[in-house]
N, C-alpha and C positions, 0 to 999 in steps of 0.2 A: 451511645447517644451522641454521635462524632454533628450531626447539625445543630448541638446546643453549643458547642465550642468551635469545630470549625466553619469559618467565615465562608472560606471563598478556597474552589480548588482549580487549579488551570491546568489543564494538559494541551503539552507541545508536542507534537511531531514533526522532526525533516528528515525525509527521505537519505541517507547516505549514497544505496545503490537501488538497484530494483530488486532485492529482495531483505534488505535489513533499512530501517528507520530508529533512528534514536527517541526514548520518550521520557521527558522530563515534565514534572509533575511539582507544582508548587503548593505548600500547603500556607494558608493565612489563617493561625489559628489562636486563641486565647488558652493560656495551659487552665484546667481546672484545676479544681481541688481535688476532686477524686483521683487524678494520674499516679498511677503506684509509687511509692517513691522507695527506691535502695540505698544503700551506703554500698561508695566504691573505695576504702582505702580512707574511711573517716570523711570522707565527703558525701552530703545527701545531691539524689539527683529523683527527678523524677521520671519516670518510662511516658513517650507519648505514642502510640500504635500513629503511623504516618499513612498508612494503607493495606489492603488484604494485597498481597499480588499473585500469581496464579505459580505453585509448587514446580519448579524450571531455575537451572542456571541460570542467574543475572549478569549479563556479558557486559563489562566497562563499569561497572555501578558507582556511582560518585551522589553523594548526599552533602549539601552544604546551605549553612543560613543566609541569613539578607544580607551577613557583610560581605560574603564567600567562605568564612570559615570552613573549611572540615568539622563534620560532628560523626560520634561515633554509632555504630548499628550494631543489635544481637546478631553474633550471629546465629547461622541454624541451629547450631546444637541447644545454645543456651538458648534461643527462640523457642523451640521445643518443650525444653525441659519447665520454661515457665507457663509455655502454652497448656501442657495435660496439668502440669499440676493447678492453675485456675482449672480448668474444667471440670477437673475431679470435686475439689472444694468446688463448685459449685453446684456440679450436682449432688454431695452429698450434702450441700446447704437445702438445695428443693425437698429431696428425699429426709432427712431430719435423721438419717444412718448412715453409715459408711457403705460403699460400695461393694457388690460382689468383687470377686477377682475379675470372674471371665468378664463382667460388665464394664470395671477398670480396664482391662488388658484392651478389648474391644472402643473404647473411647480414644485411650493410646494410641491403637496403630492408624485410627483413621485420623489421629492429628500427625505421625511424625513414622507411618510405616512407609513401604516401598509400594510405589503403584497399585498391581497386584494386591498387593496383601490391604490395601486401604480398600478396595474397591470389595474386595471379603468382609473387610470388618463393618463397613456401613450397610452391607444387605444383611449379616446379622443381629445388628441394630436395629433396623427397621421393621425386622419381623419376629423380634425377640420377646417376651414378655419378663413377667416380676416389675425390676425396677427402670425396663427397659418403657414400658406401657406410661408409665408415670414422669422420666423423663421425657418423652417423645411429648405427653401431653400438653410439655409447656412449650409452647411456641416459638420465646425468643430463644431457649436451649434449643431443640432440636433448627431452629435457623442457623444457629452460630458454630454448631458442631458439622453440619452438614455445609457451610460456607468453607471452614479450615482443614474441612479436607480434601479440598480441591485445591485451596490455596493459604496462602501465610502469615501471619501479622508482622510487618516492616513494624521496629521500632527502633526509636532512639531514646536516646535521654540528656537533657538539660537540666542546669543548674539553676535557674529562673524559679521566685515563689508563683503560685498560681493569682491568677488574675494577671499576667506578663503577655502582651504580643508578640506574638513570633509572627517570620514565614523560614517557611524548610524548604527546599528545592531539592530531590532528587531524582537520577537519568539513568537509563540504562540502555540498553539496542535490543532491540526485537524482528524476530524474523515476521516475516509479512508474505503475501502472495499476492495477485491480481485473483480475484474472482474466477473461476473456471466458467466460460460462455458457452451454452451447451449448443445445438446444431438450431436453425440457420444463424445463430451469431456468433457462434464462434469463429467462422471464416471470415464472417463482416469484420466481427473486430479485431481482427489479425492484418486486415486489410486497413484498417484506421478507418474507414465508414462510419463506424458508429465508436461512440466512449468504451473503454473499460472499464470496470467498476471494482473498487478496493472497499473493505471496513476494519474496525476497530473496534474492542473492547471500550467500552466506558463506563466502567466500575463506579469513578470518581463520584456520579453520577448523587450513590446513596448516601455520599457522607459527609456531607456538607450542607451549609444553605444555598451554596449557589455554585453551580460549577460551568466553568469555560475550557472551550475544544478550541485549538490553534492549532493549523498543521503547516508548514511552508512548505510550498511545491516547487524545484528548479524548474529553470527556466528550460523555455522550449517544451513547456505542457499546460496545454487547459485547463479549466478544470469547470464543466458545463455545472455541476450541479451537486452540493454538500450537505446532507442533512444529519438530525439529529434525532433517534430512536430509542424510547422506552417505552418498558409494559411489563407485567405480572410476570410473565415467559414469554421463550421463544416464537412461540405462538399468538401471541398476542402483545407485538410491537405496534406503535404508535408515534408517528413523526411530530415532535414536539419544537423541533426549528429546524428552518431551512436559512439558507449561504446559498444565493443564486450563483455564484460564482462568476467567471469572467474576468479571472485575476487569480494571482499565486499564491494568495494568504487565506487560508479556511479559519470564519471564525465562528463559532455557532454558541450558543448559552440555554442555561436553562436554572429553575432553581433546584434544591435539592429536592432528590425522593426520599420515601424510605427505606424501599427492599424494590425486586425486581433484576430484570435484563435489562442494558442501555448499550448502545454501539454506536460509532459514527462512520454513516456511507459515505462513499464520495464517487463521482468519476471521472476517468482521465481519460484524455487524448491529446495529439501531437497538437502543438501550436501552429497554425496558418504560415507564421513569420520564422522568415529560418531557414533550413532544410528542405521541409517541405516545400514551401514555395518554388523552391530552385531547383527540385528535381521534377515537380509539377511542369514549369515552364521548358526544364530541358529535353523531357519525355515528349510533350506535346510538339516539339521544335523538328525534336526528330521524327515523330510520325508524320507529320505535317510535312515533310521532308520526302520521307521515305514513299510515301502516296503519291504526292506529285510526280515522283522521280517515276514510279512503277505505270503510272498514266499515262505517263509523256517520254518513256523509256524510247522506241523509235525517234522520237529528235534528238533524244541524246544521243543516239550513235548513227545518225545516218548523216549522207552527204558524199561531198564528189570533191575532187581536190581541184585547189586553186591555185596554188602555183607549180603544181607539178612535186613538189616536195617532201609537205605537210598537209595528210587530212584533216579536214576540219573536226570530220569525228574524233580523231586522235587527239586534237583539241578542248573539243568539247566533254571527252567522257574523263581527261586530266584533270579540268578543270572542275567537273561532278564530283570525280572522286575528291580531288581538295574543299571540294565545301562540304563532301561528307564527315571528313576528317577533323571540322570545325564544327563539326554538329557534334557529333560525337564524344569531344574532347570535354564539354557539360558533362556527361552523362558520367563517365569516367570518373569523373574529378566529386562528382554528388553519391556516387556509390559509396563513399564514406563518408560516416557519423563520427564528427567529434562532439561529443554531449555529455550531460550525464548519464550516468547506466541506465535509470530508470526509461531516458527518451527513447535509448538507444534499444531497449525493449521494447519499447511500444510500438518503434521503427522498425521490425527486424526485418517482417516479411517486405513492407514497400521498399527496404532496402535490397534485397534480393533480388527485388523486382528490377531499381534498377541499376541491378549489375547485369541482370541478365539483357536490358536493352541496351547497355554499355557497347558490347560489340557490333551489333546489326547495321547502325551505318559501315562501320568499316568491311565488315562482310558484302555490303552493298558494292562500295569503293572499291574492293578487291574485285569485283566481276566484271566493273568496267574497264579495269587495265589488265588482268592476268586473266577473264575468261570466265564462265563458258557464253559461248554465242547464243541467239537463235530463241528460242521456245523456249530453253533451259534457264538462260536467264531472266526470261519474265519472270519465269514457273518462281526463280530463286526473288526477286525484287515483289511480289505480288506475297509473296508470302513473308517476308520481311517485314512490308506495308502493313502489312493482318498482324501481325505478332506486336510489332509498333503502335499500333493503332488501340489492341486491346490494354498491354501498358500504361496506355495514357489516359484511358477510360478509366484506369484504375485509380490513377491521379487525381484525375478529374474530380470522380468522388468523392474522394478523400479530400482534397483541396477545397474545392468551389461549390459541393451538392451538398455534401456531409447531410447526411437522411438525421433527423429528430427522431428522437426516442425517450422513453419513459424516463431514460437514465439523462436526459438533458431538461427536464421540466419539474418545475417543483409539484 
């Protein structure tokens, strides 16, 4: 009954790289009077469960109160071993007997067996009868059995009599992915066209009165559009707040449920400012470059000498080639991201993009001093123009068009 004691739960997220984000979880709670209480060593304390979190190694895990203290956590074993033994007492409180073996053995492993062996012992559960028919009946038992075995009761325990304010703060790093975008957006949004789309478990959701979503996003990332989803199931999500976004701090609320799925969507794409802007404008420079040059390619190399010397052509296609060389030296210098990982993800392919138009002016530059003459080198500048030209359409979009989608509107 965690919304009659706890207040308020905040979950943080910030992005480390582009595939782990750290999450730290605040809990603001009033201890009851029912929180179990043990002797450690002639000291009483009492156990507070902090959260279910889903059965996985917790990578960095660090739990501490409002001053910063360190507090201590069961661990899994001892987690375990008090987890079946309430369950048992419990259901053999429903049941007014003691349990079978096979129906003990079977409660066990889907609180504290291995994978496998969990995902056995709950279809024998669910289709068992005897005492199986009669637990399953009661409701909040068969939720809470079927909740812990997917995942675990975090606790700790304080010294504090009940009726005491806490908040608990604890973090740990979780791996993440972008969304997989299936065909025609998956190429769009490789191209930065349209947002990417990330989510998030939000558990926190059922066990409290009121719970708040915080995620901070580095810099050099959008972020169009952040919402917040619960419902019965999977199948029946319900956006219950939206974070128009347009800034780097996601913050969404909502009050508590009581059972159900809850997640927060968001999505990302590369910031205007930055990078992009400057590979936008250098890509465009150079097609804009490379066009005129393939148009107007006969003025660049024709002509009749003037002092008997030096051709003017000779002149004129040095001097081409030195301003291709300044065109160029952008594109060059923009082919690398220094960012966060995350940017530099969401960048990879328009970076690609322009590395690959990196060399084109110089390949230009090279035909006007070392050759080839004639037809060959239009054929080479006209097709350079084309390759330039679609690079920078690519930009374009991404920079200046960027198409609206679902994933940019509440």
């Amino acid at each position: 009954a965690q919304p009659q004691w706890v207040h308020r739960r905040v979950d943080t997220l910030e992005y480390r790289d582009e595939t782990t984000f750290r999450r730290q979880q605040s809990v603001h709670f009033t201890l009851p009077s029912a929180a179990p209480e043990i002797v450690v060593d002639q000291v009483r304390f009492r156990l507070v469960p902090l959260a279910t979190l889903r059965k996985e190694t917790l990578v960095n895990f660090n739990c501490r109160d409002e001053s910063g203290a360190s507090l201590p956590i069961l661990t899994r074993r001892h987690q375990g071993l008090l987890t079946v033994t309430g369950m048992i007492a419990w259901a053999e409180g429903l049941l007014g007997e003691s349990l079978e073996e096979d129906v003990a053995e079977e409660i066990a492993t889907c609180l504290t067996g291995p994978h496998p062996d969990r995902d056995e012992a709950r279809s024998a559960f669910a289709t068992g009868c005897g005492q199986r028919d009669a637990l399953r009946a009661d409701d909040i038992f068969a939720l809470v059995l079927d909740r812990l075995t997917d995942q675990f009761l975090l606790l700790t325990f304080v010294g504090d009599p009940p009726g005491t304010q806490r908040i608990v703060k604890f973090s740990y790093e979780e791996l993440t992915e972008l969304a997989p975008e299936p065909w025609p957006r998956g190429p769009m949004a490789a191209l930065c066209w349209i947002p990417r789309r990330a989510a998030s478990p939000a558990e926190g959701l059922f066990s409290g009165e009121s719970y708040h979503f915080e995620a901070d996003l580095p810099h050099g990332v959008d972020v169009p559009l952040a919402t917040l989803w619960a419902g019965s199931g999977e199948d029946y999500l319900t956006c219950i707040d939206v974070d128009p976004g347009d800034h780097l701090r996601i913050a969404l609320r909502s009050r508590g449920l009581e059972r159900g799925v809850a997640e927060v969507r968001w999505s990302l794409r590369p910031a205007r400012r930055g990078w992009l802007r400057a590979a936008w404008f250098a890509t465009v420079a150079a097609a804009t470059t490379l066009v005129v040059g393939a148009w107007r390619l006969d003025t660049l190399v024709a002509g009749t000498p003037l002092d008997g010397t030096v051709a003017p052509d000779t002149r004129t296609q040095l001097g081409a080639a030195v301003i291709l060389s300044v065109v160029a030296a952008p594109l060059k210098k923009k082919a690398r991201i220094e960012a966060h990982p995350l940017v530099t993800r969401l960048l990879l392919w328009p970076r690609r993009l322009a590395v690959a138009a990196g060399p084109l002016p110089f390949v230009a530059a090279g035909t006007l001093v070392v050759g080839p003459s004639g037809d060959a080198r239009q054929a080479i500048w006209t097709t350079l123009a084309i390759v330039a030209t679609l690079i920078a359409a690519v930009f374009t979009v991404a920079f200046v068009v960027r198409p609206t989608t679902e994933a940019d509107r509440p």
